[in-house]
C-alpha positions, -999 to 999 in steps of 0.1 A, spaced: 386 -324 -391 411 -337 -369 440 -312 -357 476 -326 -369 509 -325 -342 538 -301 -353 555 -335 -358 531 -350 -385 526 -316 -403 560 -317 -405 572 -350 -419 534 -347 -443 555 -315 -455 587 -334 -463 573 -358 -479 548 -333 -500 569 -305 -506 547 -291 -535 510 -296 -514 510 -260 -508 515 -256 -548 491 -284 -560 462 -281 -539 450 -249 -558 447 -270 -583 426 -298 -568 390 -300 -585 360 -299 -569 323 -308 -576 300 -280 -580 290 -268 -547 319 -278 -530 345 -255 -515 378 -255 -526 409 -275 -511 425 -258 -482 464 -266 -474 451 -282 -441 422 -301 -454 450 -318 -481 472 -320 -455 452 -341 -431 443 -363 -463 480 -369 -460 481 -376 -430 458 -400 -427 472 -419 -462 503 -421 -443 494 -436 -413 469 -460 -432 502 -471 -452 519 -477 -419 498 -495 -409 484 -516 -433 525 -524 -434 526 -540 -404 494 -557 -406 510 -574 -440 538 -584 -422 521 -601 -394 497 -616 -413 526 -628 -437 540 -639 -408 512 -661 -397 504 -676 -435 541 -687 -433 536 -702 -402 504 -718 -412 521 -730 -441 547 -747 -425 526 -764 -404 503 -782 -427 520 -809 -435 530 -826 -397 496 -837 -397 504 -872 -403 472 -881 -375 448 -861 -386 411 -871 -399 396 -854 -427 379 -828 -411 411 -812 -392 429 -816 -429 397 -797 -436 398 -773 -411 433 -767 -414 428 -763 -453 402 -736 -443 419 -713 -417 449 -713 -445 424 -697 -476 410 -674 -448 447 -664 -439 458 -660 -476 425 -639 -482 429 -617 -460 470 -615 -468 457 -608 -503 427 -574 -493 456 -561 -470 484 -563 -502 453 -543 -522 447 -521 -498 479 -509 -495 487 -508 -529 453 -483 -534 469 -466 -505 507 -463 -519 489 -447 -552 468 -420 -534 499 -412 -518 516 -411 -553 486 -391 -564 489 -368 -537 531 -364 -543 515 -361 -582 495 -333 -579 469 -351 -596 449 -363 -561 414 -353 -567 408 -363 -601 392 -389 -615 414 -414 -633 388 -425 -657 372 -394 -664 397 -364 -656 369 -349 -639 361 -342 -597 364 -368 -581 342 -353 -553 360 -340 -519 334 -354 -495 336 -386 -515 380 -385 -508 375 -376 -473 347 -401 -467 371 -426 -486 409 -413 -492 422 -437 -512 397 -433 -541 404 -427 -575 374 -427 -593 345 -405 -590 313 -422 -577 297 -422 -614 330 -436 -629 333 -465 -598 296 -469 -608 302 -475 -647 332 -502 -639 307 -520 -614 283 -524 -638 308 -543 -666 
């Protein structure tokens, strides 16, 4: 567990006002421990930051399809293979614009989860979703047999 600054506790309290509240109520899987404030807080903490900064990752990388974009079309001298190449550096650009968008967006619901109350539960089963499983991966919101199940369809 990493130790939170006065400053992050703080604005994770602001914008979590019920944690305190809600975390009694966070399942667990049997043999796990229950939810402390600080281990919920510190989930918070690190949703936040990962929204942050998947934020500005978007926006550069926006910023770089656009660019990309723009620029595709003065190739009036180019062979095949640079209309190629160029054609290729755009998909990777707009892939990776497109994981970053779903990342945050998995991100911006755990957070809403977490404001919710409803954090540690499964969304397909209403069961545990498994603590070491959300601090291994926060933004989950399945539980490993339920994320199982939907990879299998």
């Amino acid at each position: 567990m990493t130790k939170l600054s006065t400053a992050t506790r703080a604005a994770v309290r602001q914008q979590f006002p019920h944690l305190a509240r809600d975390v009694k109520s966070f399942p667990v899987r049997d043999g796990e421990e229950p939810w402390t404030l600080k281990e919920a807080e510190e989930q918070a903490a690190t949703l936040l930051e990962e929204r942050d900064r998947l934020e500005r990752e978007l926006a550069e990388a926006d910023q770089e399809l656009s660019e990309l974009l723009r620029n595709s079309g003065d190739g009036a001298g180019d062979d095949q293979a640079d209309s190629g190449s160029s054609a290729l550096e755009r998909e990777q650009e707009l892939t990776l614009v497109n994981n970053t968008r779903d990342l945050l967006e998995q991100t911006k619901h755990a957070l809403d989860r977490l404001a919710a109350g409803t954090y540690a539960t499964c969304e397909a089963t209403g069961l545990p979703i498994g603590k070491a499983r959300l601090q291994a991966y926060p933004r989950a919101n399945l539980s490993v047999e339920a994320k199982q199940r939907e990879e299998r369809r």
